[in-house]
C-alpha positions in Angstrom: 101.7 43.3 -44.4 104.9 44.4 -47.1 106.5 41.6 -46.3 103.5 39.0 -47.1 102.6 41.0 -50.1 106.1 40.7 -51.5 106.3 36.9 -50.0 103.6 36.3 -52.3 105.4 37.8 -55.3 108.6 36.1 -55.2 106.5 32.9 -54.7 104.7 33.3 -57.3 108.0 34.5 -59.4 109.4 31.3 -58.1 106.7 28.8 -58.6 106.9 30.2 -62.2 110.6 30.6 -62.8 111.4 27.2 -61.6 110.2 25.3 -63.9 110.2 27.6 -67.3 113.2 28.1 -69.1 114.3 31.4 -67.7 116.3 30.8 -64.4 114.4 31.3 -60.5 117.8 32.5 -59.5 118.3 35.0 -61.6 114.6 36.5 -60.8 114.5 36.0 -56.8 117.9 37.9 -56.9 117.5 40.5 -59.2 113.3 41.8 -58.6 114.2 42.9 -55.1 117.4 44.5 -56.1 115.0 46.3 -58.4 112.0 47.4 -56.4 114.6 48.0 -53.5 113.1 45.5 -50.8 115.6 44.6 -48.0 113.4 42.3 -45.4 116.2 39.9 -44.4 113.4 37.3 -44.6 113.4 37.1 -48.4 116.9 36.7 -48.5 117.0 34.2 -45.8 118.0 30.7 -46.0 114.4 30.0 -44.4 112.8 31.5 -46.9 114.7 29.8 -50.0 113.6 26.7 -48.1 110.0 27.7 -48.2 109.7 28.4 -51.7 111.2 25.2 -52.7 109.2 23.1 -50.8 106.6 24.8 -52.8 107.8 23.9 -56.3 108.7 20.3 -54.7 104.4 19.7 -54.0 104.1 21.4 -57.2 106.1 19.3 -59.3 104.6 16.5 -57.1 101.4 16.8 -57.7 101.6 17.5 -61.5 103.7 13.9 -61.8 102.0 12.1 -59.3 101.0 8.8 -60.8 104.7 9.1 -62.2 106.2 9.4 -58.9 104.8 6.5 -57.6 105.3 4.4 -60.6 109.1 5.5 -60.5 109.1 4.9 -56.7 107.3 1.9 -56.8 109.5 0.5 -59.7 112.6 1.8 -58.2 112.3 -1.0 -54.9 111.1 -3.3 -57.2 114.3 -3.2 -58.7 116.7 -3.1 -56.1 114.9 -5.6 -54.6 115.4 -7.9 -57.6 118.8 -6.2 -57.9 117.6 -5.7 -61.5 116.4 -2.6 -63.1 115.5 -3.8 -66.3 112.4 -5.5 -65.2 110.1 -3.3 -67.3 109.6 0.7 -68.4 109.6 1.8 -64.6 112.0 0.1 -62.8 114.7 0.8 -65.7 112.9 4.6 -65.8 113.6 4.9 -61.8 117.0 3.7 -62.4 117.9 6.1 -64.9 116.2 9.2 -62.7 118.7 7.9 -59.9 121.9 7.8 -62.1 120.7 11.7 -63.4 120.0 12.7 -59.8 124.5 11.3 -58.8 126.0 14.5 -60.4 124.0 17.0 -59.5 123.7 15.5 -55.9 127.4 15.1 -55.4 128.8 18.5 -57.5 125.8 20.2 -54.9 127.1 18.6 -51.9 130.8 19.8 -52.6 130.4 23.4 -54.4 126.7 24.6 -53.4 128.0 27.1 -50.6 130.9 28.4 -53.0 128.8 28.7 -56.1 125.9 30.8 -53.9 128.6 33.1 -52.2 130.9 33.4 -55.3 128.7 33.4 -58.6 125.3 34.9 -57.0 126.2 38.2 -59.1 124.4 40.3 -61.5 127.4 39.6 -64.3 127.6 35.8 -63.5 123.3 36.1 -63.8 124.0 38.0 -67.1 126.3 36.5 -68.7 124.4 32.6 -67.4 121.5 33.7 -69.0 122.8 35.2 -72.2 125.2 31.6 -72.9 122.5 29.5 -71.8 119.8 30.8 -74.1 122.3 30.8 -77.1 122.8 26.8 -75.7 118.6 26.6 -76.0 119.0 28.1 -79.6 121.2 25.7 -80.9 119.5 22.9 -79.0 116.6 24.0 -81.5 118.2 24.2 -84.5 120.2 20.5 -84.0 116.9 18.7 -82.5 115.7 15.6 -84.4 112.8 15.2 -81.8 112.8 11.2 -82.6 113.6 9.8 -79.6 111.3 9.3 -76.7 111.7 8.4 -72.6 111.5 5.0 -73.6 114.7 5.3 -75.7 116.3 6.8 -72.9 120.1 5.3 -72.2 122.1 5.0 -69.1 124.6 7.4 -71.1 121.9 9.5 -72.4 120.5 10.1 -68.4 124.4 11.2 -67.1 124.6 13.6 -70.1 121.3 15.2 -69.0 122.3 14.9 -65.3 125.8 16.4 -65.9 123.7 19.1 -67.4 121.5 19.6 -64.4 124.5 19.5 -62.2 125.7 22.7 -64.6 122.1 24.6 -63.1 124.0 25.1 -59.8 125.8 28.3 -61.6 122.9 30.8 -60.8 121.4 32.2 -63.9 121.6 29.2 -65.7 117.8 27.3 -65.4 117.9 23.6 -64.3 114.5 23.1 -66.7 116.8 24.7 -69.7 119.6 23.4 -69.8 118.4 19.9 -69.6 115.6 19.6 -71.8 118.0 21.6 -74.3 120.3 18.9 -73.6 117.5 16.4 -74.1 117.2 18.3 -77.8 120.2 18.0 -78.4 120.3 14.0 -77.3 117.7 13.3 -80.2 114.7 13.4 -77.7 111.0 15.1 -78.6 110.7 18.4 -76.4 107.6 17.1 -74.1 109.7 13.7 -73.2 112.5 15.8 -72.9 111.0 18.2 -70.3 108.9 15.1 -68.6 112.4 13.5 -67.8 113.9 17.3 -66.9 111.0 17.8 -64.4 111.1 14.2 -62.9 115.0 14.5 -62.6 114.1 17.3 -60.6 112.0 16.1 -57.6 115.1 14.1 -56.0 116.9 17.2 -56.2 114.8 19.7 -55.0 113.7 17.5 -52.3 117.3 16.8 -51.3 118.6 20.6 -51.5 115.4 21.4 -48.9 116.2 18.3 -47.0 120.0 19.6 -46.0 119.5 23.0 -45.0 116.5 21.9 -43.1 118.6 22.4 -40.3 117.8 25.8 -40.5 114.4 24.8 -38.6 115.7 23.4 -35.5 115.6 26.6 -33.9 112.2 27.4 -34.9 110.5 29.9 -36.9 109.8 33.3 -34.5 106.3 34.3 -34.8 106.4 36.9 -37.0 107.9 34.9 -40.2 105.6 32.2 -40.0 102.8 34.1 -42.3 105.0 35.3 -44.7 107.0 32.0 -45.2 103.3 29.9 -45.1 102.3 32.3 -48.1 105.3 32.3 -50.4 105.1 28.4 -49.6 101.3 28.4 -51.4 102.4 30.4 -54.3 105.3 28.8 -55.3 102.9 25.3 -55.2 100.4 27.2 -57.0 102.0 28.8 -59.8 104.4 26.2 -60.2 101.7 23.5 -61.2 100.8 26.0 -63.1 103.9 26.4 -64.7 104.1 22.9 -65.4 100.9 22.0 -67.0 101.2 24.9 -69.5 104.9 24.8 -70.1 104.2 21.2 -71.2 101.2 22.1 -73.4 103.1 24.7 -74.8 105.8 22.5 -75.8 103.9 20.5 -78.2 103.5 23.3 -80.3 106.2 25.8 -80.0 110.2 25.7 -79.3 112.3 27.2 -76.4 113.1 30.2 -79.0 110.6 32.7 -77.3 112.0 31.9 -74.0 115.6 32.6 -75.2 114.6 36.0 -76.2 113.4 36.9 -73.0 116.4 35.9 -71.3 118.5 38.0 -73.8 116.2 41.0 -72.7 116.8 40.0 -68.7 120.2 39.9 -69.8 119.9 43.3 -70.8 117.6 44.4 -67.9 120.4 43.7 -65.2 123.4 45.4 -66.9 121.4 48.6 -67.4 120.4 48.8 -64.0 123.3 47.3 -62.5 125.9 48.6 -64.4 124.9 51.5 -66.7 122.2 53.8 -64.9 
């Protein structure tokens, strides 16, 4: 029973983290280290699987209709050899020329950037510089442009960005649509083009480790895994649809504080008490 109850907290810690401003790393690594929970489930490659398929569905759902728009227009356009045929065939285009550095800089440093940066100073000092990045992203924004401005240069800068979200800490969500701020965009197209970028990632991070499956799931994981699964869906369309309401209203600064207290939070209890 521990081990679905806390399942069901770091999915819902998940679900939420991974698409707000304030890193899923950084909280999936340090709230057991806090509470002192050791099942080598949560730790597991298995599990990490898990709860990303549950902020893929998530993020899914919530951009449906855009998804299969982007899909849709992405064939169209490689059929034609042509994306500039209309909004969603030059919008799928740009989504697949964000996705290229992320996808290739995960490829070659994903392995050395979990075993050699997953460390309470590397999550500090990630969440401290990113937030002062968020801040500044603030005070620079013109909020002008919009998706359908977006250019081919405009979609590498905010891909090189998301590439930059592999250092744990760091927050795919905030460093791209601070990057989108900083581009000129308005913060909800901004964060619709950050969350978009993200399905072809997140789907293709869970898509290479699912090797990890092939020789099955023993018996006693299954419930644990099926439950963080649910809550990262959950709370991530959650996440979404209020993080995007939110946004057309307020800035990122509230969310910069609280990394700067998380900030704090791990080098008290990691390196002072």
């Amino acid at each position: 029973m521990g081990s679905i109850v806390e399942s069901i907290i770091l999915g819902t810690i998940q679900g939420l983290t991974e698409f707000l401003p304030i890193s899923s790393t950084a909280h999936l690594v340090m709230v057991p280290y806090l509470l002192s929970w050791n099942a080598p489930l949560l730790s597991s490659l298995t599990f990490d699987i898990a709860l990303h398929v549950g902020t893929l569905i998530a993020v899914l759902a919530y951009f449906l209709k855009d998804t299969l728009r982007i899909i849709s227009g992405f064939f169209r356009g490689l059929f034609k050899m042509n994306f500039n045929l209309d909004g969603e065939t030059r919008l799928s285009g740009l989504v697949f020329i964000g996705t290229i550095p992320a996808a290739v800089l995960g490829v070659l440093f994903d392995k050395w950037v979990e075993t050699k940066f997953r460390t309470p100073f590397v999550l500090a000092a990630s969440m401290v510089i990113i937030g002062a990045f968020m801040w500044y992203s603030e005070v620079v924004a013109k909020k002008k442009k919009s998706t359908g401005n977006l250019s081919v240069k405009d979609a590498l800068i905010v891909g090189l960005s998301q590439a930059v979200a592999l250092v744990p800490g760091t927050s795919r969500s905030g460093i791209t649509i601070s990057s989108g701020l900083v581009l000129g965009y308005n913060r909800e197209d901004a964060a619709r083009f950050s969350f978009l970028l993200s399905i072809p990632v997140i789907a293709g991070a869970a898509l290479v480790k699912l090797k990890v499956f092939v020789h099955g799931i023993p018996g006693n994981e299954i419930g644990p895994l099926v439950w963080g699964t649910l809550f990262s869906g959950i709370f991530g369309f959650l996440a979404i649809k209020y993080f995007m309401r939110y946004l057309q209203r307020h800035t990122l600064k509230a969310f910069v504080w609280y990394r700067l207290l998380f900030a704090l939070v791990i080098i008290l209890f990691v390196y002072i008490i």
